[in-house]
C-alpha positions as CSV (number, residue, x, y, z in Angstrom):
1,X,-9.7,19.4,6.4
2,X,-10.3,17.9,3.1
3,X,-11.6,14.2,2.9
4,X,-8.9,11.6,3.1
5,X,-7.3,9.4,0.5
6,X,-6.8,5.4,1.4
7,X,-3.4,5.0,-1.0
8,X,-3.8,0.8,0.3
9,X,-7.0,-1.6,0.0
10,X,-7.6,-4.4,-1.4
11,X,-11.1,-6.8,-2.2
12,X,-12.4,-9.7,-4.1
13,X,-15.8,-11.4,-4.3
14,X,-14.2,-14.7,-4.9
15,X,-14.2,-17.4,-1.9
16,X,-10.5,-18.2,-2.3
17,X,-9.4,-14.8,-1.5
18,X,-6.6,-15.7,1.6
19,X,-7.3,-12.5,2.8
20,X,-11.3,-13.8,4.3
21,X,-9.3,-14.5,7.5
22,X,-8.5,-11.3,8.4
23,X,-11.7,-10.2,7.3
24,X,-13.3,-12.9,9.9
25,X,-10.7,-11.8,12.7
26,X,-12.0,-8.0,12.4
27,X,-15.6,-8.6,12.3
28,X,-15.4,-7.4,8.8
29,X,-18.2,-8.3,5.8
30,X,-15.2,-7.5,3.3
31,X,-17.6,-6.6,0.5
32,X,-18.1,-3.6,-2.1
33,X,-20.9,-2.3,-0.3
34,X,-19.2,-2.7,3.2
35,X,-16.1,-0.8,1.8
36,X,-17.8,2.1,0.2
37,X,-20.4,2.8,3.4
38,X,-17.3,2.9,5.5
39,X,-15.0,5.6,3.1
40,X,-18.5,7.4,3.6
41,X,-18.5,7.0,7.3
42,X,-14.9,8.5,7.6
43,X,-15.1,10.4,5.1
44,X,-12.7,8.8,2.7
45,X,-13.0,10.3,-0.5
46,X,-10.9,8.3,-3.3
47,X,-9.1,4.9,-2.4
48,X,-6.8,2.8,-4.5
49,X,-7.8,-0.7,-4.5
50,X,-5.1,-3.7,-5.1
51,X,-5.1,-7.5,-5.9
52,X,-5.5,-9.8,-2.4
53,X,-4.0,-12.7,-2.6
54,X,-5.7,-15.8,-3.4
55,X,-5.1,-19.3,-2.0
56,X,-3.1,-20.9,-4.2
57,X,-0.5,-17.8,-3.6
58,X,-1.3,-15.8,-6.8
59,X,-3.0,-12.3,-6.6
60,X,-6.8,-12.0,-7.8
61,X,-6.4,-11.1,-11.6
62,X,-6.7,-7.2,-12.2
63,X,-9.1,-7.0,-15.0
64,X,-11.0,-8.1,-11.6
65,X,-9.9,-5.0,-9.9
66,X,-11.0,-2.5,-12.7
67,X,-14.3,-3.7,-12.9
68,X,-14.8,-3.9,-8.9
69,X,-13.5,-0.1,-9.6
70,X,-16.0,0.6,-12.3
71,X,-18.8,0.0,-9.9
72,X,-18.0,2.1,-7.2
73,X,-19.2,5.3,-8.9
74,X,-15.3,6.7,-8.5
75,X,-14.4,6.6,-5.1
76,X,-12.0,3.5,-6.4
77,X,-9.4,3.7,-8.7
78,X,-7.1,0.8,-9.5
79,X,-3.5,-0.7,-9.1
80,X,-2.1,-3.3,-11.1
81,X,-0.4,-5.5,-9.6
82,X,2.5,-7.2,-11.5
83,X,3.8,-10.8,-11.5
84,X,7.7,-11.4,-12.1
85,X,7.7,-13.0,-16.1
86,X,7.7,-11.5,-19.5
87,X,4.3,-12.3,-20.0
88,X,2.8,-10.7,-16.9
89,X,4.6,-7.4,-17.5
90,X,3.8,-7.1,-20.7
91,X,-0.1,-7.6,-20.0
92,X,0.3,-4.8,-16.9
93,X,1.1,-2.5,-19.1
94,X,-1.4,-3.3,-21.9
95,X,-4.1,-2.9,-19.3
96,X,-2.5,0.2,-17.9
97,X,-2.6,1.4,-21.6
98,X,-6.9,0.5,-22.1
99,X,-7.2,2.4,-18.7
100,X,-5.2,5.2,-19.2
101,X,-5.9,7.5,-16.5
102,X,-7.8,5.3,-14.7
103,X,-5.0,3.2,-13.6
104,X,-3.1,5.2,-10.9
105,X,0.4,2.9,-10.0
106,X,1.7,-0.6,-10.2
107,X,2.5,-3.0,-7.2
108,X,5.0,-5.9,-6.9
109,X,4.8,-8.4,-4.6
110,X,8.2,-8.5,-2.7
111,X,8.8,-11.4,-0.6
112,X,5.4,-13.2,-2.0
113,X,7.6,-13.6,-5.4
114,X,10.8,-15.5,-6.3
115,X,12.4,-11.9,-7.4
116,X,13.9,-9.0,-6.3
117,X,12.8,-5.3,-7.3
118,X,16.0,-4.7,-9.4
119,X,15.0,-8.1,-11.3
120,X,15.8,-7.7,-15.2
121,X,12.1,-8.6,-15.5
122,X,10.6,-5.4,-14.5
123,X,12.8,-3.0,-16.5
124,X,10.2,-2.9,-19.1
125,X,7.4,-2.0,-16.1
126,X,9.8,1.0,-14.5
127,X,10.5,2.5,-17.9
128,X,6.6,2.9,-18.7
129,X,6.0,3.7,-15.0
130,X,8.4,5.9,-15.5
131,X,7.0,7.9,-19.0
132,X,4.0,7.6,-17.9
133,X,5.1,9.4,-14.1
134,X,3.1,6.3,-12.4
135,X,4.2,5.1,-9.1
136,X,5.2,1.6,-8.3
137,X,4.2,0.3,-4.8
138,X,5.8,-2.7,-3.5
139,X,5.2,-4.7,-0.4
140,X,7.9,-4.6,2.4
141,X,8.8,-5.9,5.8
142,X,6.6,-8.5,7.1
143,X,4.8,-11.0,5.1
144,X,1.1,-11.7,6.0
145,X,1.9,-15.4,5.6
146,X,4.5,-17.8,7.0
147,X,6.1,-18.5,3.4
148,X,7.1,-15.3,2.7
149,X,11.0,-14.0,1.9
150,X,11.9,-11.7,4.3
151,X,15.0,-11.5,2.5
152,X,13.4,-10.0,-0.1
153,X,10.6,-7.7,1.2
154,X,13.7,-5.8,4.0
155,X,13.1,-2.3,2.5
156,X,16.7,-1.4,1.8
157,X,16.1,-3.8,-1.3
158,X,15.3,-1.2,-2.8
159,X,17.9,1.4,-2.2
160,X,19.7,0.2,-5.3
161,X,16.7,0.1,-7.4
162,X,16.2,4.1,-6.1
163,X,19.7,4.9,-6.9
164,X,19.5,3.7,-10.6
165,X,15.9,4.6,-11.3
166,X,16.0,8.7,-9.5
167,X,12.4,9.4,-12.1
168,X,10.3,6.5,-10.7
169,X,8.4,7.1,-7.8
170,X,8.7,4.6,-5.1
171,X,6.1,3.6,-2.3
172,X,7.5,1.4,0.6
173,X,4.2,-0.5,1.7
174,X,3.8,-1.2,5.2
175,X,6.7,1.2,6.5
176,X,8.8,-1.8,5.9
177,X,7.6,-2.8,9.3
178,X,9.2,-3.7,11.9
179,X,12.1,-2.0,10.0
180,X,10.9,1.6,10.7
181,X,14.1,2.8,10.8
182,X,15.5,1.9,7.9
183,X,12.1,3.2,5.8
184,X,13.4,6.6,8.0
185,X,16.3,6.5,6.0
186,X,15.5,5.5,2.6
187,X,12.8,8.5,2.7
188,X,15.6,10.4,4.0
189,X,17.8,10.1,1.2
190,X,16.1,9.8,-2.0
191,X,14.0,12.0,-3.0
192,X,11.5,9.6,-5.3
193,X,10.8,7.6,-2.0
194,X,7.6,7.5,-0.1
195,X,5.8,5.2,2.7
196,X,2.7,4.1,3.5
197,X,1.1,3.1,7.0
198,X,-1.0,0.3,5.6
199,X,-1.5,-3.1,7.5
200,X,0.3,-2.0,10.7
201,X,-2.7,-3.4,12.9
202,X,-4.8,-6.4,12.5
203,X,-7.8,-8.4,14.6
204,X,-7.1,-11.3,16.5
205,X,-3.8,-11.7,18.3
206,X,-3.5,-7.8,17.6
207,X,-6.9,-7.3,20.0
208,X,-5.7,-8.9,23.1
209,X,-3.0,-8.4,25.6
210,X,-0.8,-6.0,24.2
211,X,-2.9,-4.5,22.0
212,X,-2.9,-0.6,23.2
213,X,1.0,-0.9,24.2
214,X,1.4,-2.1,20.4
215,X,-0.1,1.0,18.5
216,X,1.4,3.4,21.4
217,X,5.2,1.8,19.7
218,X,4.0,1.9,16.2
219,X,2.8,5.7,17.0
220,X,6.0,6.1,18.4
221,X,8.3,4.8,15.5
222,X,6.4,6.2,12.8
223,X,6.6,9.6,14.7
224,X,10.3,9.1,14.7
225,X,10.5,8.4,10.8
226,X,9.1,11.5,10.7
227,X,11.0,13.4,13.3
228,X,14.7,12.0,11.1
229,X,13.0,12.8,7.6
230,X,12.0,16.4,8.7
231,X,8.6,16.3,7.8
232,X,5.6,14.2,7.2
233,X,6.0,14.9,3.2
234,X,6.8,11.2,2.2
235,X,4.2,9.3,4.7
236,X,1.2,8.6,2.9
237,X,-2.3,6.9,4.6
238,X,-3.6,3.5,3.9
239,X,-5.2,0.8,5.7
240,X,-4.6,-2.5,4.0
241,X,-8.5,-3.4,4.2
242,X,-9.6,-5.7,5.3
243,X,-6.6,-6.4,7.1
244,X,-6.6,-3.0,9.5
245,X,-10.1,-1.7,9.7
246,X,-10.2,2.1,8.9
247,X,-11.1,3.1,12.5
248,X,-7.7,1.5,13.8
249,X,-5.4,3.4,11.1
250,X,-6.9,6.7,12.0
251,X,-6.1,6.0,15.5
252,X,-2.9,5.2,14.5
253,X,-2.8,9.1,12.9
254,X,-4.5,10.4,15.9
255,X,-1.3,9.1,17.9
256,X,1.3,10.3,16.1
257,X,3.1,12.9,18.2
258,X,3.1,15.8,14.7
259,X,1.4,18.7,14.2
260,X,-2.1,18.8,12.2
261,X,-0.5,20.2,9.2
262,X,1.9,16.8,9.4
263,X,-1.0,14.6,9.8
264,X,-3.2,16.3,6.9
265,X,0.3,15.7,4.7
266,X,-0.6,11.8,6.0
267,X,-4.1,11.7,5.0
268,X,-4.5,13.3,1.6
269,X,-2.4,16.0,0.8
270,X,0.6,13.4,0.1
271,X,-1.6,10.6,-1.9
272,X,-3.3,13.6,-4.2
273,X,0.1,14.7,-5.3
274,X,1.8,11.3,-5.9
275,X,-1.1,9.6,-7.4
276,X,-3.0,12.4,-9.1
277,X,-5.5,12.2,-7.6
């Protein structure tokens, strides 16, 4: 099997990143170094790396991301993640312009922001993802903090913005979680539709009592997913690091009830294709 492709990590050096807690609850270092040693260790050959979120709610800035990227001798390539105002857009898509082909898809924020993915405010991002055959990644189901909109991150928010927008490709982070089902059917139906496993598992509460009984029903609803969509073609490996560590996502794969040619799909064959990698 070829190496595998994480389509879902994130980092930051700074001390405000709100993502250090999960970092702290799976015994985690969350640094470059600690990253790159474990894609070696499992043999993790590219990975796309996103914002985290800092304290104060807004994501790390991205010309942080690219230069994180720059130094990890091209196992990393970046994704910019996009804030809902004129301003923000327009700079995305400047930066996506000085990195061209460096920069390898978009993300929005569902549920962290005060917009929706058909906002009027993002037209300008979809048409360039669009010319430019980038894919757009956007956070659904749960929210990793109490604040979030679950009104906005339900994945069937985006059915709409699938049916008017059938060129841009479409990654439902998180499998929508706990709304499997519905992720089931939006891969189903339209054909520019993908999801990713990221995030499923974390440290802490996630490590005690129900812990094994907990990935034996994500196992079980991802396998179903897969099972309604009739194949494994739109299901597409990440871990959210440092969130999940890397050893519990591929368990997670291990456990799916699909053949190996499904699970390879999972864990590069499916990121290569949509990302270009």
């Amino acid at each position: 099997m070829q190496e595998i492709i994480d389509a879902h990590m994130h980092l930051s050096e700074r001390r405000d990143d709100a993502l250090m807690r999960f970092a702290r609850m799976n015994g985690l270092r969350y640094t470059l170094d600690e990253l790159l040693g474990t894609m070696r260790m499992y043999k993790i050959a590219r990975g796309l790396l996103l914002s985290p979120p800092l304290q104060d709610a807004t994501p790390l800035p991205n010309d942080e991301i690219i230069r994180l990227c720059r130094r990890s001798g091209g196992m990393l390539a970046p994704v910019i993640t996009v804030e809902p105002t004129a301003k923000e857009v327009k700079a995305a898509i400047r930066l996506a312009e000085e990195n061209k082909g460096k920069v390898k898809a978009f993300k929005v924020r569902l549920g962290y922001v005060k917009a929706s993915a058909e906002s009027p405010v993002f037209d300008r991002l979809y048409d360039y993802a669009e010319s430019e055959r980038l894919p757009v990644l956007f956070h659904t189901g749960d929210t990793a903090f109490s604040t979030g909109d679950l009104a906005r991150s339900h994945p069937l928010t985006l059915d709409g913005l699938a049916n008017k927008r059938e060129e841009l490709t479409i990654i439902l982070c998180h499998f929508g979680n706990p709304w499997f089902e519905d992720v089931a059917e939006l891969i189903y139906k339209h054909p520019n539709v993908y999801a990713d496993i990221s995030g499923l598992t974390t440290g802490g509460a996630y490590a005690e009592k129900y812990a094994d009984k907990y990935a034996e029903w994500l196992a079980k609803k991802i396998s179903e997913a897969i099972y309604f969509a009739a194949g494994a073609e739109k299901v597409i490996f990440g871990t959210d690091y440092p969130v999940t560590k890397h050893s519990d996502t591929l368990a997670l794969v291990r456990r799916l009830e699909v053949d190996e040619g499904d699970k390879e799909k999972i864990l590069w064959r499916n990121a290569e294709r949509v990302f270009g990698l």
